[in-house]
N, C-alpha and C positions, 0 to 999 in steps of 0.2 A: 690481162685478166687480174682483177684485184687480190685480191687473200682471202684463198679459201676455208668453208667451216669445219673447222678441228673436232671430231668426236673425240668430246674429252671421258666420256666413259669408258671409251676403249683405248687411248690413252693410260690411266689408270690402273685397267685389267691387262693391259700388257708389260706396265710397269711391274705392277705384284706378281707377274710371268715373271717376265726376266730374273726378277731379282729371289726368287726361290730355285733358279737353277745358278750351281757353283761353276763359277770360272776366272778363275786368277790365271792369270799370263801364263802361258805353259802347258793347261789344261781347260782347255776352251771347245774342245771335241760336242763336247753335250749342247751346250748354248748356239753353236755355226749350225748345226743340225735343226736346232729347234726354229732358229731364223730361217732358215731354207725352207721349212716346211711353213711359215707364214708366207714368206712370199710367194712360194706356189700360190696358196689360199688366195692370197692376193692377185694372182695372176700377174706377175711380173718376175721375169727371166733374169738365172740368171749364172754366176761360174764360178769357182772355189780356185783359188790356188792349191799349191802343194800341201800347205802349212795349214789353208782354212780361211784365211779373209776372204771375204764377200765381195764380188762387183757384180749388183742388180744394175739393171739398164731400162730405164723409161725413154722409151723411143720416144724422139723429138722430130723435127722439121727439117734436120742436118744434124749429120751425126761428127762434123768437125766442130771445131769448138765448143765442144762438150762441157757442161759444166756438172762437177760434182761434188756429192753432199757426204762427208764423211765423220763415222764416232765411233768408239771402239766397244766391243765385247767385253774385251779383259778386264778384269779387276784387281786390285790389291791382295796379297795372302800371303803364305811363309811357306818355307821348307823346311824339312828337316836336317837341321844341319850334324847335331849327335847325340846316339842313346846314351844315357847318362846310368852310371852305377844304381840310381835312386829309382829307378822304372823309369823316369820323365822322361821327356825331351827336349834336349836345346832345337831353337827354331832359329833363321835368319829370314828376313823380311823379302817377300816379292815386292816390286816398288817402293817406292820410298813414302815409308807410313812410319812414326815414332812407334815404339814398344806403350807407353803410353796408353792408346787407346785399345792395344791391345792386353790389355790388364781385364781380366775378369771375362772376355768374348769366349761365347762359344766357338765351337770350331768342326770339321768332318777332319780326319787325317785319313786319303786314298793310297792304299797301298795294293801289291800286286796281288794282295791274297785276300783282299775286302775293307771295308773302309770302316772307322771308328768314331765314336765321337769323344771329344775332348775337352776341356778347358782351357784357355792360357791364365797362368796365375806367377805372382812376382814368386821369385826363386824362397823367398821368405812370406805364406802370406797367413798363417795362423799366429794373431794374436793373443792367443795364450801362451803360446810357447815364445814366440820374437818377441812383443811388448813393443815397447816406443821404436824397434827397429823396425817393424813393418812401414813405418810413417819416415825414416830415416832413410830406405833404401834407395839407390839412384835410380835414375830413369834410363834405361836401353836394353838392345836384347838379350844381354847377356844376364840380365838380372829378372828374366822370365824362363817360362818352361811350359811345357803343354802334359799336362795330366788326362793320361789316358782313361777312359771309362771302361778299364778293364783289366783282368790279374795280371798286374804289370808292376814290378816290386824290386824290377835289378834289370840289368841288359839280356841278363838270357832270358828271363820273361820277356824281352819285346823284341828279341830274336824271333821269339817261338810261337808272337802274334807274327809275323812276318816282318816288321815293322825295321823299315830297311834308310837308311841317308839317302836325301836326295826327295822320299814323296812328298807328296803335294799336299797342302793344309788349306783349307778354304774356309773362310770365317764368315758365322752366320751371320745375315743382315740384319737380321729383329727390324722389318718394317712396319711401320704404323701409319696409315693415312687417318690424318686429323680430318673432319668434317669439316672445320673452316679452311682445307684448300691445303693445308701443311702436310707434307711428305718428310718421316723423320725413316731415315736409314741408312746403314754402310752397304756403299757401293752403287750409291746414287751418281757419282762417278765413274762409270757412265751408261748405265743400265738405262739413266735417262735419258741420255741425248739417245742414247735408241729406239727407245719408246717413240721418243719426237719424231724421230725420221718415220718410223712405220707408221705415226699416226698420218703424219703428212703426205705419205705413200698411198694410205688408204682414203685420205680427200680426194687425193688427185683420179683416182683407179672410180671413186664412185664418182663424181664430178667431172671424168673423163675430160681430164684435163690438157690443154693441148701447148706443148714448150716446144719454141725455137729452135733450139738443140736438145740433141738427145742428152739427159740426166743422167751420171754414174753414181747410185747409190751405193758406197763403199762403208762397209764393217770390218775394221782389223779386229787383230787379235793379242797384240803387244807393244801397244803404246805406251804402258803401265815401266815398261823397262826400256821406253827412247827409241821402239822400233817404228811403230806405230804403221803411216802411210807410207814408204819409205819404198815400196816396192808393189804396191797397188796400182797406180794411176798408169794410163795407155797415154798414148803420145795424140790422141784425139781429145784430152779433155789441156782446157785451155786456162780454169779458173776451180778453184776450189776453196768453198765452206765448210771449216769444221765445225761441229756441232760438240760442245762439251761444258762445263761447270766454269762460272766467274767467282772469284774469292770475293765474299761480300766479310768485310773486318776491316778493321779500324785503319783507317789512311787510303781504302779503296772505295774506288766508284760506282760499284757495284752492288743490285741490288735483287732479292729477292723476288721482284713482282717485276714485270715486261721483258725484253731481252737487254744483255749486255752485249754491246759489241767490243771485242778486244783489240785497242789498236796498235796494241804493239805487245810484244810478251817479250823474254830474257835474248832470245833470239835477234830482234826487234822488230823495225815498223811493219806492221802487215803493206796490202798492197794499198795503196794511194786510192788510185779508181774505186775499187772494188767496195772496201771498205765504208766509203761516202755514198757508193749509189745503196750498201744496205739500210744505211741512217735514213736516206730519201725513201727509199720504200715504207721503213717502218712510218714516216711522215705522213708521208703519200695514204698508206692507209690504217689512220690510228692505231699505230701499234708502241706502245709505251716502247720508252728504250733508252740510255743510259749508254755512254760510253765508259770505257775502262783502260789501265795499263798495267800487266802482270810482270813482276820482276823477278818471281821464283816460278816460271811456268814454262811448259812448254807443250807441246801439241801433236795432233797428227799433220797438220799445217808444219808444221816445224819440221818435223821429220821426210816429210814429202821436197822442201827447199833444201837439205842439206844433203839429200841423197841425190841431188842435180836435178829436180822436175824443175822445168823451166815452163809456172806456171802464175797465175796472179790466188794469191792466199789470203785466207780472210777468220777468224774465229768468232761465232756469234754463241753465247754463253746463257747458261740460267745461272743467276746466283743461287750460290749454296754457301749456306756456313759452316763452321767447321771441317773444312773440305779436308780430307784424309783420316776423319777423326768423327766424331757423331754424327753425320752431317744431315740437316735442315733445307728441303727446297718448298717452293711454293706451286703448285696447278697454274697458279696463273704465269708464272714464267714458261712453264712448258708449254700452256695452249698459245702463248706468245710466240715464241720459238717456232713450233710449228707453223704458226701462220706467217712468219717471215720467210720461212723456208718455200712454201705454197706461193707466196708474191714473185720470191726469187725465180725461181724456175722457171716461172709463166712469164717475167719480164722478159720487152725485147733485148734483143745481144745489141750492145749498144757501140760496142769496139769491135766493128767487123775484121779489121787488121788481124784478130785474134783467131781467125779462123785458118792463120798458115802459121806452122812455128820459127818460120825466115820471112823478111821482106824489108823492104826498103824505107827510106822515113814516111813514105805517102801515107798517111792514116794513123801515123805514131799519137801518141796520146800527148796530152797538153796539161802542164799544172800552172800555175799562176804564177809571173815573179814579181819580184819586188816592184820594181820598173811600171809595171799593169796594174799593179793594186795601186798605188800614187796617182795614175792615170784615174781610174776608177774612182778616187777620191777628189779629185780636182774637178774631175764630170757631176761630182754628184754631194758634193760637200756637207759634212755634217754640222748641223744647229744645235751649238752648246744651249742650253735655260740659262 
């Protein structure tokens, strides 16, 4: 089955969903809920672990070698790390995001007795009073504070708001969908790659779509801090695609508009097979696409290999700019996205070998050597001009 049609309006309206409920790694209770009850909507089943990630299951043709599509919930935010004499609060970063762009964000601080809103502002930021040091001060967290929106003046005022070490700070997205296709906001990171799956979820459920093996659509919940898939995947799935943002900036391959495929991140190379039959698909059926190699990344793919899934890994990407930081995606990568994801599924299993997680060489996979390509050139000789 080719690549099916992407509703990108509901795409869209599920993005500006997502991303108006708060979940930074930690605190993801609200968002696993809210997904649970689309997939009902959707009619596709499915099971929560203890903690809260996701495994939907789109029944397939053979439920062994499973292939599945996984992006996380979580997102970037702070905690609080201490009430400070001045009312404020020091905050330490959930994931790894510079202080930087947290300069001037709004913010929700959840605590056990109700939630507040706040500001994060550099530890110095009225220019009347600091002058040229406001422009002088360094960059990181210690040189920020989160100002409460409330009579909060010393520690025992933020005692007496309840306002305790340890709660959770979720910073607001401020999203804008541009009419020409541009999506500007924090925690597109991966609010989108979720979007993508459910959009793609819902081609397949109206299109009654019908895969080889059965699909594990997998949602974590802390990948944002290196947990990610790590503890997701059943011993039935045999291949897995994560779904999440490519760094489009200076000396990367990546780009804005079709999909990126990642063929290697800090970890390294993704799988060999896997990776090449996504290129051929996006081929197969015009789907823009760009490869890439990430050297400060890493993934739910990542985390699923080094907790021992013995499984073939793959990362397919929208670019985003400023990734951890203001960040910029385009419609058309996502409707991208999901139509490679729609190709994937419904393609045949091409590695039946894949369907036992032991067996013998009969059916092992094949790469090219040196030896073969020589061969191949001598067969078929290239004509210099």
């Amino acid at each position: 089955m080719p690549r099916l049609a992407i509703d990108t309006d509901y795409l869209a309206d599920r993005l500006a969903h997502l991303l108006a409920i708060p979940s930074p790694t930690g605190y993801t209770d609200t968002i696993v809920r809210d997904c649970c009850e689309e997939l009902e909507r959707l009619g596709v089943g499915y099971e929560l672990t203890r903690r809260g990630a996701i495994r939907a299951i789109y029944q397939g043709s053979r439920r062994k070698a499973a292939r599945a599509i996984v992006a996380h919930l979580d997102t970037l935010g702070a905690q609080v790390k201490f009430l400070k004499d001045n009312g404020r609060l020091e905050l330490v970063p959930v994931g790894h995001w510079s202080a930087r762009f947290a300069e001037g964000a709004r913010a929700t601080i959840f605590t056990d007795h109700g939630s507040y809103r706040g500001t994060i502002l550099p530890v110095k930021a009225s220019g009347h009073t600091f002058a040229d040091e406001v422009d002088t001060l360094p960059v990181g967290w210690e040189y920020v504070e989160l100002r409460i929106d409330g009579p909060a003046t010393d520690r025992a005022s933020l005692e007496k708001l309840g306002v305790e070490v340890g709660d959770m700070v979720a910073i607001d997205p401020q999203p804008e969908f541009v009419e020409n296709g541009f999506i500007v906001s924090r925690h597109l990171d991966n609010k989108a790659g979720v979007a993508v799956m459910l959009a793609a979820i819902e081609a397949m459920v109206r299109e009654h779509a019908v895969t080889p093996v059965d699909i594990h659509f997998l949602l974590t919940i802390a990948e944002e801090v290196g947990v990610g898939a790590s503890a997701i995947l059943s011993h039935d799935v045999a291949s897995m695609v994560t779904l999440d943002n490519g760094t489009t900036a200076p000396g990367q391959n990546s780009s804005e508009f079709g999909v990126t495929i990642a063929m290697a991140d800090q970890t390294g190379p993704f799988d060999y097979h896997l990776t090449r039959k996504l290129a051929r698909l996006c081929a197969d059926n015009e789907i823009r696409y760009q490869k890439d190699i990430f050297r400060h990344y890493r993934s739910d793919s990542a985390s699923a290999l080094e907790s021992g899934a013995d499984v073939r890994a793959a990362l397919i990407t929208f670019g985003i700019d400023a990734s951890h930081g203001y960040e910029r995606i385009h419609m058309h990568a996502l409707r991208s996205l999901a139509e490679l994801v729609t190709a994937y599924v419904t393609s045949p299993l091409e590695i039946q070998r894949d369907r036992n997680e032991l067996g013998s060489l009969k059916g092992f996979t094949h790469q090219p050597t040196e030896d073969e390509e020589a061969e191949e050139a001598r067969e078929d000789p290239v004509v210099l001009p």
